[in-house]
C-alpha angles and dihedrals in degrees: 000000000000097000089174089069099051088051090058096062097049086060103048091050091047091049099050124101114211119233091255090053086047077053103056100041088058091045087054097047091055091053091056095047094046090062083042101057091029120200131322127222116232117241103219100032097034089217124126128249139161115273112257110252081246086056094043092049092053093053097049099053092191123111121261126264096245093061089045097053089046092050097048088043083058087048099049090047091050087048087043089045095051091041091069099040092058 
């Protein structure tokens, strides 16, 4: 029985976000930079409003968590990869 396989598998199913975790870790990184960047004042009406999640993205230039988490977990599972083979 080819136990490596099976293995695999387990990882890849521990290491895999769900959409509505995807969700939620996006939700919460908005939150953070809205205190962060605080309110804008309109410029014709002159009242305050929250920034829009396309505004916020254009002033924080970094890449998403998402695509963070996503990257490291490729990384863990190279590391992990060439740690068995050798």
């Amino acid at each position: 029985m080819d136990f490596s396989a099976i293995e695999e598998e387990e990882e890849e199913e521990a290491w895999s976000a769900t959409l509505k975790e995807e969700h939620r870790l996006t939700g919460s990184e908005n939150r953070v930079l809205k205190k962060i960047f605080r309110p804008t004042r309109e410029e014709v009406t002159g009242e305050w409003r929250r920034l829009y999640n396309v505004e916020l993205l254009d002033l924080y230039s970094s890449p998403d968590v998402i695509r963070m988490i996503k990257s490291r977990r490729m990384r863990m599972v190279g590391h992990l990869t060439r740690m068995r083979k050798g």
